[in-house]
C-alpha positions as CSV (number, residue, x, y, z in Angstrom):
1,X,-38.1,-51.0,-11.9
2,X,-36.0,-52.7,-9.0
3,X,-33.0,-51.4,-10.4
4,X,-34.1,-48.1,-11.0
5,X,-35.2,-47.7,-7.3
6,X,-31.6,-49.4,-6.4
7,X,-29.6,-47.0,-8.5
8,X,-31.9,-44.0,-6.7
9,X,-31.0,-45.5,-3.2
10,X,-27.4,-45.7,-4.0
11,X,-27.3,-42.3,-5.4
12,X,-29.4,-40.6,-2.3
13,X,-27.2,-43.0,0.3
14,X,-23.9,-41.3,-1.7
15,X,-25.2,-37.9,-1.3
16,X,-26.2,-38.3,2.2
17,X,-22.5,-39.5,3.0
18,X,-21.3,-36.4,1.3
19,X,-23.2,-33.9,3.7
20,X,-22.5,-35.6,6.7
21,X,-18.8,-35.6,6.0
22,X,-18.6,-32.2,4.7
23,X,-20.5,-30.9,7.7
24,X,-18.0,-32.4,10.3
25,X,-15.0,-31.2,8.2
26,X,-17.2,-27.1,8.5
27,X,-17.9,-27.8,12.5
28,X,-14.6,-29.0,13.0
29,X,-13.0,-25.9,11.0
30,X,-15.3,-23.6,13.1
31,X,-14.5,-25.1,16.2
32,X,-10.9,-24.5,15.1
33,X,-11.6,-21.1,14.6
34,X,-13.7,-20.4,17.4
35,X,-11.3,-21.4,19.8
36,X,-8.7,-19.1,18.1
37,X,-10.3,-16.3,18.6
38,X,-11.9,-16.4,21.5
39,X,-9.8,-18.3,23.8
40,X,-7.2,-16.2,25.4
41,X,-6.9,-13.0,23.7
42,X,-5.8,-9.7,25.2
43,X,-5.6,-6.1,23.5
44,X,-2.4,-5.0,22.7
45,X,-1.3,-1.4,23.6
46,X,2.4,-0.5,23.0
47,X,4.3,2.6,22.4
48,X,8.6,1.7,21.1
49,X,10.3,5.2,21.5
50,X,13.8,4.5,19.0
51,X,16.8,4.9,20.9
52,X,19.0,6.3,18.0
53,X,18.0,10.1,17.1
54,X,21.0,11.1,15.2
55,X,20.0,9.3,12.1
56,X,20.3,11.3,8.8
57,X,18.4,8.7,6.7
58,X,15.5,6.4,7.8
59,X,14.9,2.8,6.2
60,X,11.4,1.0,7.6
61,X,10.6,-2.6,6.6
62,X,7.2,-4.3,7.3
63,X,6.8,-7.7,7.4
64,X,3.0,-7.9,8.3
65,X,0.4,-5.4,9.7
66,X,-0.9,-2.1,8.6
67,X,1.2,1.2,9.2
68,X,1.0,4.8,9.3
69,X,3.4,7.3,9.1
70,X,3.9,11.0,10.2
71,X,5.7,13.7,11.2
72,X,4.6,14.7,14.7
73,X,6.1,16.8,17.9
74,X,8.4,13.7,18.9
75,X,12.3,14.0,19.5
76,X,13.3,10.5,18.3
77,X,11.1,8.1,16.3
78,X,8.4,6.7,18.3
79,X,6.1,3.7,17.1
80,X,2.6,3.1,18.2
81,X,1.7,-0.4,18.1
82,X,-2.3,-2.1,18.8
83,X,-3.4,-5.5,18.0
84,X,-4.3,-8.7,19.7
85,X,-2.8,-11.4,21.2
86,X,-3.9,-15.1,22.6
87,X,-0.9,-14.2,25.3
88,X,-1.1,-10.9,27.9
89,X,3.0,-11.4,28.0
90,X,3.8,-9.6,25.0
91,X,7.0,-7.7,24.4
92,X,7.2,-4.8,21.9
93,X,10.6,-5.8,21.1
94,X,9.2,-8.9,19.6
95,X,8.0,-7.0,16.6
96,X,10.0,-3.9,16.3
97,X,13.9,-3.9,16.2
98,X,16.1,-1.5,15.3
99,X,19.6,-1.0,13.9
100,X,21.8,1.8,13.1
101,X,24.4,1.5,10.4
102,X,26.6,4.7,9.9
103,X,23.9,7.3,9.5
104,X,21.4,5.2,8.5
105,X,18.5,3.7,11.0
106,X,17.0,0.3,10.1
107,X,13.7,-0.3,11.5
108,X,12.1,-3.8,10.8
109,X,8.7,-4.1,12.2
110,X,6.1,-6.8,12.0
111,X,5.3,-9.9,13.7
112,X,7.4,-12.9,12.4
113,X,5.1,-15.5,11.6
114,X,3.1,-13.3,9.2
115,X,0.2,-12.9,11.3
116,X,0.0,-16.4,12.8
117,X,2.8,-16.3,15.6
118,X,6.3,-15.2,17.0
119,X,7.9,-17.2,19.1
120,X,5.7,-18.4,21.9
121,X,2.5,-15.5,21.0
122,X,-0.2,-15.4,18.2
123,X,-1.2,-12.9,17.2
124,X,-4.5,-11.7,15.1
125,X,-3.6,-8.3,13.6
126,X,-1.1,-5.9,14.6
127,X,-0.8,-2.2,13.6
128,X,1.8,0.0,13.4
129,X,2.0,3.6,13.3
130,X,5.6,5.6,12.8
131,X,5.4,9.1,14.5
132,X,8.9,11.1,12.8
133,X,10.5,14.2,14.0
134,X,9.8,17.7,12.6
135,X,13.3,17.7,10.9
136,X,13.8,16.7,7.7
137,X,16.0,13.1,6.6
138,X,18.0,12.9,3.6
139,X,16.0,9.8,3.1
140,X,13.5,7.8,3.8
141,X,13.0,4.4,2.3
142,X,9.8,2.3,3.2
143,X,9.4,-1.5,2.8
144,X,5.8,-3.4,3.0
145,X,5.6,-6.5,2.6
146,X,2.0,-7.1,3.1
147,X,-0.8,-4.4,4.5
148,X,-1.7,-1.0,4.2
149,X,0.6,2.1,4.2
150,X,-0.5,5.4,5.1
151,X,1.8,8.3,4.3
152,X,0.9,12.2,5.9
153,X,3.0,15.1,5.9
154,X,6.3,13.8,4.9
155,X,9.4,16.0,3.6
156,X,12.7,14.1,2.6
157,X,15.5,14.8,0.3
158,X,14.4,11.5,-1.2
159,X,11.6,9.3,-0.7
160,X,11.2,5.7,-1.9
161,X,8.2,3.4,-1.3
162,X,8.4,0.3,-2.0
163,X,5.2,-2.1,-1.8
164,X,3.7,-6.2,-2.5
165,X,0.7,-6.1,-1.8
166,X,-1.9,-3.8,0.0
167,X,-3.3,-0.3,-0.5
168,X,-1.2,2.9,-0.5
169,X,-2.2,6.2,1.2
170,X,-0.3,9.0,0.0
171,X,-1.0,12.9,0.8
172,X,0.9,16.3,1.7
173,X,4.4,14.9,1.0
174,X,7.5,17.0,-0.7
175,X,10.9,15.3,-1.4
176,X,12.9,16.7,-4.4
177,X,12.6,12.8,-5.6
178,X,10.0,10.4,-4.6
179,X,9.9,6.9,-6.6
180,X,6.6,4.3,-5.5
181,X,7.0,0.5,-6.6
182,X,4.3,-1.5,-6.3
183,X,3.2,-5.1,-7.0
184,X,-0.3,-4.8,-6.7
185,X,-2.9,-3.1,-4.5
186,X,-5.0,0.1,-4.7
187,X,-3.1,3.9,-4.9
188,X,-4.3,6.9,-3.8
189,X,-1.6,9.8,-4.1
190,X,-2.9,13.6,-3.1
191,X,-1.2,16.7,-3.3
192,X,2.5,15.9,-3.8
193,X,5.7,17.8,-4.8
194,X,8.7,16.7,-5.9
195,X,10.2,14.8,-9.0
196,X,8.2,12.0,-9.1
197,X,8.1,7.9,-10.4
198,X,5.1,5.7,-10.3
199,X,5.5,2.1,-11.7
200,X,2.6,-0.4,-10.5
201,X,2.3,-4.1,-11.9
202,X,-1.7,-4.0,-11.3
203,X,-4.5,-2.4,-9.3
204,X,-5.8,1.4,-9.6
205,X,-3.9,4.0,-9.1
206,X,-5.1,6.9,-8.4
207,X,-3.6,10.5,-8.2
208,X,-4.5,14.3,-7.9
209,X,-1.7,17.2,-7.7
210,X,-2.2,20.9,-7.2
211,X,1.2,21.7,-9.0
212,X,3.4,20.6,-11.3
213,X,7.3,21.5,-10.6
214,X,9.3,18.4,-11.5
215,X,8.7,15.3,-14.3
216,X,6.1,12.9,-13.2
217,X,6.2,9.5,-14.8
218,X,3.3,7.0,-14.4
219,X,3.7,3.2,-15.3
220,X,1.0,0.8,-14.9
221,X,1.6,-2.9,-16.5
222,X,-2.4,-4.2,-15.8
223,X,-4.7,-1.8,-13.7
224,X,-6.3,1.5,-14.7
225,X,-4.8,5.5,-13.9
226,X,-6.4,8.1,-13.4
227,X,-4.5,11.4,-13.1
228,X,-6.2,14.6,-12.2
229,X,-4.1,17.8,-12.7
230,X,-7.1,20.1,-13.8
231,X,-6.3,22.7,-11.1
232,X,-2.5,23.3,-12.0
233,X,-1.9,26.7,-13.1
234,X,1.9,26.6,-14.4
235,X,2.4,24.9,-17.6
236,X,3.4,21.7,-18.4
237,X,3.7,18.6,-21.0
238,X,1.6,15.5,-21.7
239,X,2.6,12.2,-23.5
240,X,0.3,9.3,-23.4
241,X,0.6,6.1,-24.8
242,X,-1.2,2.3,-24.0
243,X,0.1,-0.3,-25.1
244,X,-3.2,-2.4,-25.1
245,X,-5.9,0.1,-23.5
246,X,-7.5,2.7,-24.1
247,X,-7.1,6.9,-22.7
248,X,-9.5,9.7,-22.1
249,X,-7.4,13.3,-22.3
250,X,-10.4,15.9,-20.6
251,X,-8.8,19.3,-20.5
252,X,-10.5,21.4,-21.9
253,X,-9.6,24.5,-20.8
254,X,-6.5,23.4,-23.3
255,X,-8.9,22.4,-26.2
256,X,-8.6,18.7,-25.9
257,X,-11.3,16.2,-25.0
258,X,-10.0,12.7,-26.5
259,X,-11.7,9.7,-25.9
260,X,-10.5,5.8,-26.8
261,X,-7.1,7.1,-28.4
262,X,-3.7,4.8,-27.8
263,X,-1.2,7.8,-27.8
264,X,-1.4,11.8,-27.3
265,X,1.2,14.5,-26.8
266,X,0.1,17.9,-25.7
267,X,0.4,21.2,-23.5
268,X,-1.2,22.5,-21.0
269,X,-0.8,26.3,-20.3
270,X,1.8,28.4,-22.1
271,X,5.4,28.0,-22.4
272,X,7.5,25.5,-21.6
273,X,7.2,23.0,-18.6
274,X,8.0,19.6,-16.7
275,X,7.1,16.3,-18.6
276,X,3.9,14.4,-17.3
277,X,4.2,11.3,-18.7
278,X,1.7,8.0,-18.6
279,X,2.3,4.4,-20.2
280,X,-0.6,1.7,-19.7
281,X,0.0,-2.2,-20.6
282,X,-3.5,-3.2,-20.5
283,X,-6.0,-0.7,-18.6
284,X,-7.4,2.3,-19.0
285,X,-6.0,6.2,-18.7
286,X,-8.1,8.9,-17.8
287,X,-5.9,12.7,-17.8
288,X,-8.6,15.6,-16.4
């Protein structure tokens, strides 16, 4: 009996220990984080007008942060830029620097310690938004490392997006080529024209268009698509196939309702027409 009760104090003395150490290590974390967020901060509030407006073709990269961009009523490139800091001595030129190389403008935005600090600030967020002239580049190429990208009203020659991680935003854009790269992260791509090339390692992707003009290609390696073109009026074609998932073809205005198949080829309207074409690794397809 004496050992049983010994054994049930040891026990209860070892659990004891446990919570008592692991509480210190939480208080001390919180601490931690209390005092980085509260000691210090101040609102950032920035506006980086681009000094070179000449540029024929526009290449963006983001290290960090969440960014919009849109054409507005501006005669050179202007970026907006909030967030907050633990210093009130911040300089815009910290996180946005620019370049021009023959007719090409490099933009590299961000902060550079990836959300922690640059140089002697730290910062907790920052946000980004591009504001592009009226006119139209040859091309635009955008780079995001890690955040959210939201794309409005964009015309280009060409148009390349390329993404890690983080959602996409993509709506009311026209290039005669746009080509999307992403590693992983939620898409959602409205109401675009142009010839067009989706390849996503994983997430959802997402995308509705009121016309067809130009082959669209869709490839998704692990993550589900789901591709509404039910309101196009112009005909085009349709080849599906998953390598380890499953589609649903709903258009029946054409006669086909499949569900669960692993391939398809069909038509939508009459005559001849661009390619739509969709290739799943392991996912799910849904055509309506």
């Amino acid at each position: 009996m004496d050992r049983v009760l010994k054994r049930i104090a040891i026990i209860a003395a070892g659990v004891l220990l446990i919570g008592i150490g692991g509480n210190a290590v939480l208080l001390a974390l919180g601490q931690w984080n209390g005092a980085y967020m509260t000691v210090g901060q101040a609102r950032i509030s920035d506006t980086y007008i681009v000094k070179s407006s000449t540029a024929k073709r526009l290449e963006l990269d983001s290290s960090s942060g969440d960014v919009r961009v849109v054409r507005s009523d501006v005669t050179s490139p202007t970026i907006r830029i909030s967030g907050w800091s633990t210093s009130d001595n911040f300089e815009k030129e910290d996180v946005v620097q620019e370049e021009m190389q023959g007719d090409v403008l490099h933009l590299r935005i961000g902060n550079k310690g990836n959300g922690r600090s640059s140089g002697q600030f730290v910062f907790w967020k920052l946000n980004f938004e591009l504001l592009l002239p009226q006119k139209e580049y040859d091309e635009l190429i955008l780079h995001v490392s890690s955040g959210n990208l939201q794309i409005e009203a964009l015309e280009a020659g060409t148009l390349k997006i390329e993404m890690r991680s983080g959602r996409l935003k993509m709506e009311n854009c026209k290039a005669n080529e746009i080509s999307i790269k992403k590693l992983s992260g939620r898409a959602d791509i409205k109401n675009i024209s142009g010839k067009l090339n989706v390849e996503n390692d994983s997430g959802n992707v997402e995308v509705s268009l009121n016309e067809i003009v130009n082959d669209a290609v869709f490839r998704s390696k692990a993550g589900n698509i789901e591709l509404h073109v039910g309101a196009v009026s112009t005909p085009f074609k349709v080849e599906a196939t998953a390598l380890s998932g499953k589609m649903d073809i709903d258009l029946p205005k054409d006669g086909y309702q499949v569900h669960g198949a692993s391939s398809f080829h069909g038509l939508s309207g009459q005559g001849d027409g661009p390619l739509v074409k969709v290739e799943i690794g392991f996912g799910r397809a849904r055509i309506w």
